[in-house]
N, C-alpha and C positions, 0 to 999 in steps of 0.2 A: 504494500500500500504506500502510495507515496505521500510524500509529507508537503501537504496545500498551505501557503502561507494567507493570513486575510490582508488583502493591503489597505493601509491605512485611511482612516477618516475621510472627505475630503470637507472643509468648513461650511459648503451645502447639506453632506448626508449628514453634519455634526448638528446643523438647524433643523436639519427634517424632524431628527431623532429626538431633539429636544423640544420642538413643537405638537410632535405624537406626545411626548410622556405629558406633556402640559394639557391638552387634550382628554386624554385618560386620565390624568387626576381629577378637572375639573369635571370631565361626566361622573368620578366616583363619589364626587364630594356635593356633587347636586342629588344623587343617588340617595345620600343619606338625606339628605333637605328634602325629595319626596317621601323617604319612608318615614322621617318627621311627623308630616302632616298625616299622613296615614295614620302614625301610632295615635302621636301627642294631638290629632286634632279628631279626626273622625271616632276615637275610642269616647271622649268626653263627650262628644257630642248625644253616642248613643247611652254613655250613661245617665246624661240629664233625662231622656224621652222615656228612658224603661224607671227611670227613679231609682238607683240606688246611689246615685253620687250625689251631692247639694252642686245647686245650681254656681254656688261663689268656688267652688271647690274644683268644679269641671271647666266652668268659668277659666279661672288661674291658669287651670294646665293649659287648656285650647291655645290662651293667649301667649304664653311661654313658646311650647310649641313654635309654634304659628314664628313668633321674634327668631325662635333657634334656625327653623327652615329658612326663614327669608334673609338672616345672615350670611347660611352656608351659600345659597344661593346666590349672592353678592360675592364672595367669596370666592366661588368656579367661575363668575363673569370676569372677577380681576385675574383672575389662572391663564383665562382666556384672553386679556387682554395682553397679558405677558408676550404675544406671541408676534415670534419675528418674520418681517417678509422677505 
């Protein structure tokens, strides 16, 4: 088997490379900012309708929640603005 050398970087594939990971971070980190809202919003919400949670209680977390998601979500848009032409 012969021995394949990889030749080096060139400062295009060095930007490509680093604008994929910045990409994949920022969709990972929006990822959590949807499942956010899923946990910390949609869960409160059903527990104020069936009543087992007080409405200030359910209240709280939705809006917690709610600040965490639209953080992260600011957060992947700066990821994303990071990115080189």
């Amino acid at each position: 088997m012969a021995d394949t050398e990889i030749p080096p970087l060139s400062p295009d594939d060095a930007k490509l490379i680093r604008n994929e990971r910045a990409k994949l971070t920022a969709m990972w980190v929006n990822g959590v900012a949807v499942a956010s809202v899923a946990v910390g919003g949609i869960s409160p919400s059903v527990a104020i309708f069936s009543g087992t949670a007080s409405a200030l209680t359910a209240s709280t977390l939705l809006v917690g929640w709610s600040l965490l998601a639209g953080i992260l979500h600011l957060v992947a848009r700066r990821l994303l603005g990071a990115l080189r032409a």
